[in-house]
N, C-alpha and C positions, 0 to 999 in steps of 0.2 A: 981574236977575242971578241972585238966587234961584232963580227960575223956568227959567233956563237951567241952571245947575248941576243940577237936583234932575232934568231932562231929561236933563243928560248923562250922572248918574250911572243915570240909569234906563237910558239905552240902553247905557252901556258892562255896565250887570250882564245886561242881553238877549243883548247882545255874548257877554258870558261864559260866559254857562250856553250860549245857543246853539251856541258853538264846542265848548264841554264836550259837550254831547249830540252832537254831530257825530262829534264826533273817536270817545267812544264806541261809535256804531252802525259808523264805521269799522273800528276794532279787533276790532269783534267777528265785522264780518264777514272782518277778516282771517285771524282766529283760529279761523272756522271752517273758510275757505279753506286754512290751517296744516295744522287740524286732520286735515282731508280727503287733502291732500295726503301726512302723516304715514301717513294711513291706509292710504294706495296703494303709500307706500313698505314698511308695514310689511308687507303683503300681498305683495310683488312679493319682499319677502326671506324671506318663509315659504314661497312657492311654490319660490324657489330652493333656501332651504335643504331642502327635501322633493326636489327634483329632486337635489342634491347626497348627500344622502341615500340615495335610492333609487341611484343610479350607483355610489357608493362600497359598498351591502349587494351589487349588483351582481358588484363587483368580487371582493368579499369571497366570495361566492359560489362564483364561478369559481375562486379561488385555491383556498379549501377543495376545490370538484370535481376539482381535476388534483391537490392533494396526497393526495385519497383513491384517483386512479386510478393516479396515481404510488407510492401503499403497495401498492394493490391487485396492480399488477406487481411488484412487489417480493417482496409477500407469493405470488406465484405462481411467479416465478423461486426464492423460496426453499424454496416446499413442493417443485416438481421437485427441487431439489438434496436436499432431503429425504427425499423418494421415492428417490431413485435411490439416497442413500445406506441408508436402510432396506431396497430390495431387494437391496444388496451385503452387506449383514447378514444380511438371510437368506436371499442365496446362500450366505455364508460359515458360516450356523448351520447349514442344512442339512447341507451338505459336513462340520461337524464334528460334525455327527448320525451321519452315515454313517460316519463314521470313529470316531467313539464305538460304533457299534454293531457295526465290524467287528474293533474291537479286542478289545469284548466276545465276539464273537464267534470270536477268535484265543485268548482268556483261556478260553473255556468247551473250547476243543481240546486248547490245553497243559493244563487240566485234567485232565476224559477221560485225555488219552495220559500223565500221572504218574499216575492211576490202573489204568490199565490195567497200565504199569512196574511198580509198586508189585507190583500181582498176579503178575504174571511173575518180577520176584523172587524173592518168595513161593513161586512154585511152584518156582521151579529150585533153591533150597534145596531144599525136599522131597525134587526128582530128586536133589540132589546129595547127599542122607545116602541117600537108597535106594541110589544107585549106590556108593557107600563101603563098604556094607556087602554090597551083591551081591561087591561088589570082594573085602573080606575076605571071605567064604563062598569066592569063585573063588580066591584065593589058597592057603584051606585044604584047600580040594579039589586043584589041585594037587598041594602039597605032599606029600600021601598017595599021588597016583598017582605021579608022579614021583620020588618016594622023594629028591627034593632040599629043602634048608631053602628059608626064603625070602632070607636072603642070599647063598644061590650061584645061585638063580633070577633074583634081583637083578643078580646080576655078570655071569651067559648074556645076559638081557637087553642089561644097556649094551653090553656085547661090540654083541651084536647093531644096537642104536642108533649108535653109535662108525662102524660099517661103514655103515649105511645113510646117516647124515651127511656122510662123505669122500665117498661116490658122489655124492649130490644136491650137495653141496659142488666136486667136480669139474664136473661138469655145468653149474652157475654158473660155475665159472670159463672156462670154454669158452666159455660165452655170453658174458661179459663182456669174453673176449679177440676174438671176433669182432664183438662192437660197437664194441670200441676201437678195431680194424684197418677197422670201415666210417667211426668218427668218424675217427680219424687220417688217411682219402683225403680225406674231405669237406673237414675243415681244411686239411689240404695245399693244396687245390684254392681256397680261400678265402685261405691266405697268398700263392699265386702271383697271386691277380688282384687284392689287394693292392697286390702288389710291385711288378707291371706299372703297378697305376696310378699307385704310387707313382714310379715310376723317370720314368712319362711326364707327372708332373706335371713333375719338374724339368728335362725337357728343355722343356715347355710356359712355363718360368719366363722367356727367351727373347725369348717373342713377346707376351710378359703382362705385361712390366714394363718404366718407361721410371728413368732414373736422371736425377735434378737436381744440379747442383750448389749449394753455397752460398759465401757467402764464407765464413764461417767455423764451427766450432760452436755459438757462442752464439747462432746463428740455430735450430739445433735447439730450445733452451728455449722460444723467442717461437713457434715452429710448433706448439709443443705448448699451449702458452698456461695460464694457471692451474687446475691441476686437470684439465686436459687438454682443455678447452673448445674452444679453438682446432682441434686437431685432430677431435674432434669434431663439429664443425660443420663442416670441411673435408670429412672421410665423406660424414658426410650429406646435404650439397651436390652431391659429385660421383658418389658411388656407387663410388668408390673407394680403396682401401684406400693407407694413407699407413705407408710401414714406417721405423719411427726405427730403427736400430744404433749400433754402435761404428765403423763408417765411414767418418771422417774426411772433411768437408764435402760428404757425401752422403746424400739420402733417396731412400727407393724405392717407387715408384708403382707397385701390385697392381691389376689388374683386366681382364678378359676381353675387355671391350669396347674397342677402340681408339681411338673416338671418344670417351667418356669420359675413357679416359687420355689424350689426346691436350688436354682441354678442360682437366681438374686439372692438365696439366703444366705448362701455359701460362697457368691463373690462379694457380700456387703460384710460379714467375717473378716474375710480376708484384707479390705480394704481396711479395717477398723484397726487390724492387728498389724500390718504394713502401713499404717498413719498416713501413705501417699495418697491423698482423694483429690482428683480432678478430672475432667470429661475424658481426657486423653487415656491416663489410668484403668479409671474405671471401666472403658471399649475393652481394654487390652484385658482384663480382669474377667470380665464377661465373656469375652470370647476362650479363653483359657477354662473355665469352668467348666462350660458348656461344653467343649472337648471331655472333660475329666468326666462329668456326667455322665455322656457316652459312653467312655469306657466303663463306664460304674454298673449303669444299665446290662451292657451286656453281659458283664463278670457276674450282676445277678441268676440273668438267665440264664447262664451255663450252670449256678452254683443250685436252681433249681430241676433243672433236668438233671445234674446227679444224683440230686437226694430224692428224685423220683425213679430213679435207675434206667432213665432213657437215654439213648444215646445216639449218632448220628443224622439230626438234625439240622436243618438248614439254619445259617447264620443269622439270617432274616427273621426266621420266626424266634429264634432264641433271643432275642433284638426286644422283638414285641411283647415277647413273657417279660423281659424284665421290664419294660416300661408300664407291665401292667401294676407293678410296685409303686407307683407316683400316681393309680389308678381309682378313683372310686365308683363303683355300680351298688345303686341303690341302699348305699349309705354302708357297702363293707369295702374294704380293700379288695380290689380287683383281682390281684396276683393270691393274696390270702384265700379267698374264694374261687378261684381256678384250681389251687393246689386240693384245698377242702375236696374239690368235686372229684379231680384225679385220683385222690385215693380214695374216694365211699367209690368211685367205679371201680376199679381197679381190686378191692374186697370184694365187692357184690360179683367180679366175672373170676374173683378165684373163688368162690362157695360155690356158683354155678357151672364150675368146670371151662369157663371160658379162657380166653386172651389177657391177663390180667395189662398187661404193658401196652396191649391194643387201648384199653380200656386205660388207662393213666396217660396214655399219650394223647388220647380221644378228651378227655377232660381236662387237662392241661391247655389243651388251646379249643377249648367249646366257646369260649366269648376274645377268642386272639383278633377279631376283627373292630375290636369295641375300640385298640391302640393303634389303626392305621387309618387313621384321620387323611391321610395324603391320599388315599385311595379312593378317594367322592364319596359321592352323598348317597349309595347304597344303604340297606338294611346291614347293618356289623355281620349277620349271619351267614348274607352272601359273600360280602367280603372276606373272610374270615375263611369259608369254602372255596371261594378260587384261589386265595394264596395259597392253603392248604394244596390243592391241587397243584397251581404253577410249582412249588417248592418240593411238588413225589412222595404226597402223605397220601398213605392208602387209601381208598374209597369208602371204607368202614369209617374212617375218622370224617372227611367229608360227611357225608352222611349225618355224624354227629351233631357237627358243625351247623350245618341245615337245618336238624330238629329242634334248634332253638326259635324257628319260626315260632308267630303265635299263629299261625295258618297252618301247621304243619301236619299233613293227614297221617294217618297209622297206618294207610297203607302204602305210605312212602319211605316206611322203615326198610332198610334193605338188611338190618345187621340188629340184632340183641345190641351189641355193644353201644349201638345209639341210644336205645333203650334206657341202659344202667346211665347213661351219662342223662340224658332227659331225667331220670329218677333223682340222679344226684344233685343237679343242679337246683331242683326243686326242693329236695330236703336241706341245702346248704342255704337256700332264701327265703325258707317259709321259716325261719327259727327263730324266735320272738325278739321285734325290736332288729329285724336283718336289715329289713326292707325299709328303705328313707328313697319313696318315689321320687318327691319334689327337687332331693339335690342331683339327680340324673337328669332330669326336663329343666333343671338350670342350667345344667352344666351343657344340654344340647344347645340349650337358648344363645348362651355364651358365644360357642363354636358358630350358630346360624350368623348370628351380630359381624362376626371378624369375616369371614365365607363371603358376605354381601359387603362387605367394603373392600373387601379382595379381587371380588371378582370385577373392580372401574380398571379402566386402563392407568397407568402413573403409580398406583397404589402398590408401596413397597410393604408393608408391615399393617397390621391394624391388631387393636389389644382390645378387649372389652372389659372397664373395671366399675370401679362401684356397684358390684351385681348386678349388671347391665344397663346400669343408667347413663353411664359415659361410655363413647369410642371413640379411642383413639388414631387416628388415619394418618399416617405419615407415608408422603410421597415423594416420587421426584423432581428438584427442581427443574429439571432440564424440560419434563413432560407439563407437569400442569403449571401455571406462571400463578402472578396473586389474586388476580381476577377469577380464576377457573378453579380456585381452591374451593369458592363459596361456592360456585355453581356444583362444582364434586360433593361437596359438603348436602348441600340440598340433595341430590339427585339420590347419594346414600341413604339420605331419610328419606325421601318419597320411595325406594324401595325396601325399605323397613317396615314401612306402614304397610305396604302390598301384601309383602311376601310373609310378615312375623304379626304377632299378637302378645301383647305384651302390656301388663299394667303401667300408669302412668307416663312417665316419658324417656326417652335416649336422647342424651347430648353428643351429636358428632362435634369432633376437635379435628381438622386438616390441620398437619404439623411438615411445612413446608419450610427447609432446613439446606443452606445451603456452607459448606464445610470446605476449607482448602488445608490441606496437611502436608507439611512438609518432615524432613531429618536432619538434623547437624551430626555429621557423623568426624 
């Protein structure tokens, strides 16, 4: 039993250590296996961290190279503004070289020339006591041939002075009386054409002003509006002139143009009867009319080429027939006396076997050129002949058109039918009391007024009211500033006086108006 025991305990301690050494060579070779493995990881993170590394100095690189190319533009865009302003430096030092030196050079003159003064002085003293004393020696000499003192030679003298002063003295007045008698024609001639024009504005007041009624006068306050805003903005809108009086529920609408007054008379209506009156309103009001007018206009002229039995006309000109209803020539309605001519032609070529429609179409638009203001500053006849043409009216009505020349030869008739319209138009103006010359050379004067204040740069709008003694000029703030208004303001009149002729005076107004509008919607 011994002997088994001391066996088993022998084999279990073989047991033991054997598994102890085992396990050992295991671990170690796990541990180098570990180790190894450690080793690959920590390789495999060193190569990343370098590759991380290098990518991010990469990066860093690039940012630095566009921040340096990004200074580098910078710093080149700012040396140019450098440059340019250093050479505006010394453009400007040179320029106040040059004027330094020509001041200098104005200072060395005025110099010079008070020394020069100076000597001149100097010397006419000298003359002036030499000659005092030649004077006494000639006085005393005298006096001895003469056998007079020197205050009766004194007193012959003035005698003498005395007479030669009334003669040269009358002689002035002679001159003075015959400049008077040449200014007293001239002014004369300057008060009659004056008076004349004065006397034919107020018959012109007539056909120049329309009257509204209101209901009562506390409608005058609200037209006028706070500070006068209201009516202000009314002007300006329509380009005509709004007259308040003592008039008992009436105002009066001034202005040249018909169609304008015709537009304000019909948005100040509106606004009276809608009670809303303010600048904003009132734009809105105006612009709305002015639309409806339009359509009005041309609903006219189609409604007169019916009841003329013409048909297939252009839009354009049917446009201008009806405008010629807000028209007046030589003191008759425009349109009234285009129709007039349309049919005395259009009888006279049906009794001679002609074109009667040739002939109503021919005089219906024989003065179409008098309502295309936008088409420059031609003679209406010409113009009136090339819309005609641009627009495919046959050559026989051209023609027409043309023979309203006062130049117009007979042998440049190509057609009778010009003929009957020439004829007609003569008998519709010569028929007593037709012809009011002076309100057509006003109404031209008017249109010159606005034309020449049209044609500055900045100038949006211009109105000519008070029969021509005000114009109104409204431009833009952005163009002309407030300094440049007056300079506009003068430049318009100094070419008013060139170019027009005109009694008494014209007030320019620049109305330089600066507006921000917004919506709450």
């Amino acid at each position: 039993m011994i002997g088994i025991f001391i066996v088993a305990v022998v084999a279990s301690s073989i047991s033991f250590w054997g598994g102890w050494f085992l396990r050992q060579k295991v671990g170690q070779k796990k541990l180098r296996n570990a180790s190894e493995l450690a080793d690959q990881y920590l390789e495999g993170a060193k190569e990343e961290s370098e590759n991380f590394k290098r990518e991010k100095l990469l990066e860093a690189k690039e940012e630095i190279f566009q921040a340096k190319q990004q200074l580098e533009n910078e710093n080149k865009i700012q040396n140019t503004k450098i440059k340019e302003v250093e050479d505006t430096l010394a453009s400007k030092e040179n320029d106040l070289i040059k004027k330094i030196d020509l001041l200098t050079q104005k200072e060395q003159s005025i110099s010079n020339k008070e020394e020069e003064l100076n000597k001149n002085e100097e010397k006419l003293q000298r003359q002036q006591i030499s000659l005092n004393d030649l004077i006494q020696e000639e006085n005393t000499r005298l006096e001895q041939i003469s056998g007079l003192s020197s205050e009766e030679a004194k007193k012959i003298q003035m005698q003498n002075l005395l007479q030669q002063a009334r003669d040269e003295t009358a002689e002035e007045i002679n001159e003075i009386i015959d400049d008077a008698k040449k200014m007293a024609h001239k002014e004369s001639r300057e008060v009659i054409i004056q008076a004349l024009q004065r006397s034919s504005v107020a018959h012109i007041v007539d056909t120049t002003v329309s009257l509204v009624k209101l209901p009562d006068d506390e409608m005058k306050g609200r037209i006028i509006g706070r500070e006068g805003r209201n009516i202000r903005a009314f002007e300006s809108s329509t380009g005509v002139e709004l007259l308040i009086d003592d008039t008992p529920n009436t105002v009066v609408l001034s202005g040249f143009d018909p169609i304008r007054r015709e537009v304000a008379r019909q948005s100040l209506e509106k606004l009276i009867y809608d009670g809303r009156i303010h600048p904003g309103r009132i734009e809105e009001v105006v612009i709305k009319t002015h639309e409806e007018i339009g359509e009005r206009i041309f609903e006219i002229g189609e409604q007169v080429i019916q009841d003329l039995g013409l048909h297939s006309m252009h839009n354009e000109l049917i446009r201008m027939i009806g405008k010629q209803y807000f028209r007046i020539s030589y003191g008759q309605n425009l349109l009234q006396h285009s129709k007039e001519v349309a049919v005395l032609a259009g009888e006279m070529a049906s009794m001679l076997g002609l074109e009667p429609r040739i002939a109503r179409r021919a005089g219906i638009l024989h003065d179409i050129g008098k309502t295309a203001e936008e088409y420059g500053d031609s003679p209406y006849y010409e113009i009136g002949a090339e819309l005609a043409k641009k627009y495919g009216e046959d050559e026989r009505i051209q023609n027409s058109i043309l023979s309203q020349s006062p130049h117009f030869d007979e042998k440049n008739y190509t057609s009778p039918i010009a003929v009957l319209v020439k004829i007609a138009d003569g008998v519709s103006v010569s028929r007593p009391g037709a012809q009011k010359e002076i309100l057509d050379k006003y109404m031209k004067r008017m249109h010159q007024l606005e034309e020449i204040a049209l044609s500055f740069n900045g100038v949006v709008e211009a109105y000519a009211i008070q029969a021509g003694r005000e114009l109104k000029v409204i431009v833009e703030y952005t163009i002309i500033d407030d300094k440049k208004a007056q300079i506009t303001a003068s430049n318009i009149a100094d070419k008013i006086r060139k170019e027009m002729e005109f009694p008494g005076q014209v007030k320019i107004i620049v109305i330089r108006e600066y507006r921000s509008v917004d919506y709450a919607k």
